[in-house]
C-alpha positions in Angstrom: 0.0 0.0 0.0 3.0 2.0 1.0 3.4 4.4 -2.0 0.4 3.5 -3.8 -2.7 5.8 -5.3 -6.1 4.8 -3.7 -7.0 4.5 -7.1 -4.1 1.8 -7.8 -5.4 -0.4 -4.6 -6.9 -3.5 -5.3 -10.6 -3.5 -5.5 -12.4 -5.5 -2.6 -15.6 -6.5 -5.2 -17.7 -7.3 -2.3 -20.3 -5.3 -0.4 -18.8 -4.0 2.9 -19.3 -6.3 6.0 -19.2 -5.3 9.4 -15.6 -6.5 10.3 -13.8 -4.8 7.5 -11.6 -2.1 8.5 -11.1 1.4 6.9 -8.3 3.4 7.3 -9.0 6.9 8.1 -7.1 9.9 9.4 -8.8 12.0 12.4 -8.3 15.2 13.1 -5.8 15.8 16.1 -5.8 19.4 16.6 -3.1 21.2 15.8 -3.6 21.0 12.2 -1.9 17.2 13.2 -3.7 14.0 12.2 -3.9 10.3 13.6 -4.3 7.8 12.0 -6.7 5.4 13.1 -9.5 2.3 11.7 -12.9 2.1 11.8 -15.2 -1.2 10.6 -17.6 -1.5 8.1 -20.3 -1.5 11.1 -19.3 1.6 12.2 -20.1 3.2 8.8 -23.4 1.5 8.1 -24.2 2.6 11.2 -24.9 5.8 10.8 -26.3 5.4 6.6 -30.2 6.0 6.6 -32.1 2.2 5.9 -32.7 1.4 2.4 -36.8 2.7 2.1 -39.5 0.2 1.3 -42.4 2.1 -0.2 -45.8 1.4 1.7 -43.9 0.7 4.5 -40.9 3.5 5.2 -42.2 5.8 2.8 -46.5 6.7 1.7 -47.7 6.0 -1.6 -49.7 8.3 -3.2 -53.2 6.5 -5.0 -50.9 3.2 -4.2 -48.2 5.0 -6.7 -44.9 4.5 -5.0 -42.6 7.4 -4.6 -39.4 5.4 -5.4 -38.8 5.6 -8.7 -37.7 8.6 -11.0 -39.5 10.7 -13.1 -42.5 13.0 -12.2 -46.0 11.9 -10.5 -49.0 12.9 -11.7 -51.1 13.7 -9.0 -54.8 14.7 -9.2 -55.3 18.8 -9.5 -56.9 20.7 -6.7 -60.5 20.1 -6.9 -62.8 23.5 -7.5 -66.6 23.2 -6.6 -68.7 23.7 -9.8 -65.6 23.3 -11.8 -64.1 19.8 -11.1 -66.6 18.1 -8.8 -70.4 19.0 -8.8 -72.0 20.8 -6.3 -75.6 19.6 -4.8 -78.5 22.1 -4.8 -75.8 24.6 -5.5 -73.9 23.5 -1.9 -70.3 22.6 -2.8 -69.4 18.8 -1.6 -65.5 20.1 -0.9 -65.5 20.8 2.9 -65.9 19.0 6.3 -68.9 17.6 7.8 -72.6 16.3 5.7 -74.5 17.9 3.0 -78.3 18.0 3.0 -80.5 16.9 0.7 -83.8 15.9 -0.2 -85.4 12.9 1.6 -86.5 10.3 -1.2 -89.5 10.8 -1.9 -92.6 8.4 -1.1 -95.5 9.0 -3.1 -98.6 10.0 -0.8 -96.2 10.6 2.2 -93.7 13.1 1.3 -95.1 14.3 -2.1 -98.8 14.1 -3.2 -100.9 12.3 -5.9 -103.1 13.7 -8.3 -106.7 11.8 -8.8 -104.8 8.8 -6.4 -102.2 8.7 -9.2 -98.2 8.9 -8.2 -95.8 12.1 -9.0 -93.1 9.7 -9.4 -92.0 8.9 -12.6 -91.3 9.4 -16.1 -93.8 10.9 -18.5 -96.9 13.0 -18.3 -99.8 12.5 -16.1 -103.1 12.7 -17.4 -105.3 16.0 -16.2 -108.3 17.5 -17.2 -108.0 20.4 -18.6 -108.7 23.7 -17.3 -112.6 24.2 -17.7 -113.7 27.3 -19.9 -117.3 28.1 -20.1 -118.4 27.9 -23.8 -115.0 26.1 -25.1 -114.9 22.8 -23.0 -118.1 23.1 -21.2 -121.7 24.4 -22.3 -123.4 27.2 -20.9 -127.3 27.4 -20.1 -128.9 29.9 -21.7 -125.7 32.0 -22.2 -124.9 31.4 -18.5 -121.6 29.5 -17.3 -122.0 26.5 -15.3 -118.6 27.5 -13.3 -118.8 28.6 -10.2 -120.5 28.2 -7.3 -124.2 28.3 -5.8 -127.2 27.8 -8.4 -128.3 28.5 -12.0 -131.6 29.5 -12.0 -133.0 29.0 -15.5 -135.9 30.8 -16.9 -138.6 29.1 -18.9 -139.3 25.2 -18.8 -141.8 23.0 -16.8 -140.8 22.5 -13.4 -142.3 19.5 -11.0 -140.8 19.7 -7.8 -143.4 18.1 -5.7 -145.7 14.8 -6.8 -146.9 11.8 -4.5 -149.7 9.1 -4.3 -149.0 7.9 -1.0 -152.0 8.4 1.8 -151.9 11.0 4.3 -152.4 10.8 8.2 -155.9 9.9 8.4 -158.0 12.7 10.4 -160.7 11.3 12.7 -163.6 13.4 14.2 -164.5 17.0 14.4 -161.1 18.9 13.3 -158.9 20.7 11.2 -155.9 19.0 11.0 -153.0 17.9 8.5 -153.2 14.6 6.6 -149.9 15.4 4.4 -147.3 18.2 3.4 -144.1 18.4 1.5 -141.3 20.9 1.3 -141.0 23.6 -1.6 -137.6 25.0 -1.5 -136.3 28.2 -1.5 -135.6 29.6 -5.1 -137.2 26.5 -6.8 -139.3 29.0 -9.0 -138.3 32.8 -9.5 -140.2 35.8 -8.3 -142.5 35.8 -11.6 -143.6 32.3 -12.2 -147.1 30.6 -12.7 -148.2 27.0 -10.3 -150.4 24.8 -10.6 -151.6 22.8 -7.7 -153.4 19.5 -8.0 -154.7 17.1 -4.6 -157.2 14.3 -4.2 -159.0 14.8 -0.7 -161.0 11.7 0.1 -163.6 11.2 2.7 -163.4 7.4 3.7 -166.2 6.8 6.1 -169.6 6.6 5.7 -171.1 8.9 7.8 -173.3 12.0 7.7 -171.5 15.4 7.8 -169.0 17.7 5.7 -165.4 17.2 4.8 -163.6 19.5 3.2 -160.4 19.1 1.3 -157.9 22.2 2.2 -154.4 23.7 1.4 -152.4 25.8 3.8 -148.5 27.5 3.2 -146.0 28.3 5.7 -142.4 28.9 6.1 -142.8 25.9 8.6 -144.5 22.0 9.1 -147.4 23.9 11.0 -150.5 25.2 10.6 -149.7 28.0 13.6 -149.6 31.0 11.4 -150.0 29.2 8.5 -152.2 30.9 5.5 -155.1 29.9 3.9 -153.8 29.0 0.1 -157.0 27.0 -1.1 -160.7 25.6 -0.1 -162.0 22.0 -2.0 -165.5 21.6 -2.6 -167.7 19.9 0.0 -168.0 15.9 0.0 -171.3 15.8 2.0 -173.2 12.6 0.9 -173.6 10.2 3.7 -173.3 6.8 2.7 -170.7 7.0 0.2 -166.5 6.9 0.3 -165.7 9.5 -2.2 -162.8 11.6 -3.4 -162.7 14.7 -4.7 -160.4 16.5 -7.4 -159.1 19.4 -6.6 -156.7 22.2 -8.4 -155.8 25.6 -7.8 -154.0 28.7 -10.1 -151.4 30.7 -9.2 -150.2 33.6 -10.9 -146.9 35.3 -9.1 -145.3 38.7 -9.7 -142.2 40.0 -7.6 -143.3 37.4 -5.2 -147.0 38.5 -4.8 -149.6 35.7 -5.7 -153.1 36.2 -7.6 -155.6 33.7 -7.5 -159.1 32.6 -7.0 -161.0 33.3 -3.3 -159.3 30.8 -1.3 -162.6 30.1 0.7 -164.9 29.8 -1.9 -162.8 27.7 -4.3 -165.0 25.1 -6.0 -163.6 21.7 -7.2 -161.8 23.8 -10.1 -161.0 27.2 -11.2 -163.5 27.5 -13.6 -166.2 29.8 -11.9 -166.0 32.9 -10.9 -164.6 34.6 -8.0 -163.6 37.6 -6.4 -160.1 37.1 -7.0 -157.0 37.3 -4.0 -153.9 39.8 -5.2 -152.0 40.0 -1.9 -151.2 36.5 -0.9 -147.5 36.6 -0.1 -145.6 33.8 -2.2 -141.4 34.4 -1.3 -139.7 31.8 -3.7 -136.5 33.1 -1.8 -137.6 31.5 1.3 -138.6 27.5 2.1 -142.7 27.2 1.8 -144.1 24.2 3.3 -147.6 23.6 1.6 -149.9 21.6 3.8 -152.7 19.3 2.9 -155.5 19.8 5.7 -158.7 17.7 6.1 -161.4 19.7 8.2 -164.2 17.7 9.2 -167.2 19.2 10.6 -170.8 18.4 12.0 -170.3 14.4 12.9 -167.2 12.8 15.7 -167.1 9.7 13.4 -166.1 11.3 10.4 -162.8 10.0 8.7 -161.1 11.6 6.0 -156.9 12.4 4.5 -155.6 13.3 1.6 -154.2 10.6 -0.7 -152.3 12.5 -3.5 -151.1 15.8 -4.8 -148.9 17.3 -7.9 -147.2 20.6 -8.1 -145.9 21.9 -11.8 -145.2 25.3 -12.4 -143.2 27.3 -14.7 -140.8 30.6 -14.2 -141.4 33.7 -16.9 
């Protein structure tokens, strides 16, 4: 070695173990040096470990780090730009984003006609109703809209029935029957016609009379006269009688006939009654009375009526 380059020594061609010795010159002080050995321990000692990536060093998206050349690593993310945002709240961030339940149909979002929201296509509607177009009017009157249409013109009946009445036993004035004309069934300038069947139905001597009452109630307390049937006076025979009254109405004021005189019809004449009060606004019970006079054993009702009438 003695006079020798470092460069002329012979190679050792092995890796360096732990007992080889270096030579190596330490620094003395002085600007004097000693020279002393070291082993090949001593050096590895201090060299960092060879790195093992995944386990001395992270890997990046299971990239490893050991190896040259560049790695391409995902650019920031920008909400909106690179990654979407939900109902416009960006998903970049700590902690949870809220959103819409799923919906349910009939909990959480309604049906239309019992049929579901939810999914694709369109769901059958009716169209928006327009008076004239899609509907028909009445007389030039829409049907939309609430309350009712009262139509002019036309035959109303409103009120018909062959059933028997209450049967009314001994001297009295009482109802056998009655039935319900309601309010605005006709207008204030219409024309009725009233037909009922009073019918005596025992033979005994005496009067029975067939008569008609209106109200705004089921009574006859305040109740006014409205017509008078013809007397059914003949002993010993059951008998009915026939029985129709007129009535002309103007701004809810009724003309007709003497309403205690009236015949079986209308035919004769009368002194006529202008002022009998007739509000189609209001409910007007018409009642079917039986009045039997001069004899306790008398039995009598009414056993049918028919009201038609018509509006002008």
């Amino acid at each position: 070695m003695a006079n020798k380059k470092i460069s002329q020594l012979t190679a050792k061609g092995t890796a360096l173990a732990d007992t080889d010795l270096v030579e190596i010159s330490e620094d003395a002080g002085g600007g004097t040096y000693v020279t002393k050995s070291v082993t090949g321990a001593n050096i590895k000692s201090g060299l960092q470990p060879t790195l093992v990536s995944g386990t001395d060093i992270v890997t990046i998206n299971t990239a490893s780090l050991l190896q040259s050349g560049n790695l391409n690593l995902q650019t920031p993310l920008v909400s909106g730009t690179d990654i979407k945002t939900v109902n416009s709240t960006s998903l970049l961030g700590s902690g949870n984003v809220a959103v819409q339940p799923t919906l349910v149909s009939a909990t959480n979002i309604k049906t239309v006609n019992s049929t579901t929201l939810l999914g694709s296509g369109d769901l059958a509607v009716q169209a928006t109703l327009v008076s004239a177009t899609n509907i028909k009017t009445v007389n030039s009157t829409t049907l939309l809209g609430s309350g009712d249409l009262v139509i002019a013109g036309g035959q109303k009946v409103p009120a018909v029935s062959n059933t028997i009445g209450t049967t009314i036993t001994g001297l009295t004035n009482a109802i056998s029957d009655s039935f319900l004309l309601p309010a605005n069934t006709f207008s204030s300038n219409c024309q009725i016609e009233l037909q009922w069947m009073p019918s005596r139905i025992v033979g005994a001597s005496g009067t029975v009379q067939g008569l008609v009452y209106i109200n705004s109630t089921n009574s006859l307390t305040g109740a006014t006269l409205f017509a008078t049937g013809g007397n059914m006076t003949v002993a010993s025979v059951i008998s009915n009688n026939t029985c129709r009254r007129t009535l002309q109405v103007r701004s809810n004021v009724g003309t007709l006939v003497n309403t205690a005189t009236q015949l079986a019809l209308d035919f004769s004449i009368h002194i006529p009654t202008e002022n009998l009060p007739f509000n189609n606004s209001s409910d007007i019970y018409f009642l079917f009375v039986m009045n039997n006079t001069t004899n306790a054993l008398l039995q009598s009702r009414n056993v049918g009526y028919r009201l038609t009438g018509y509006n002008l």
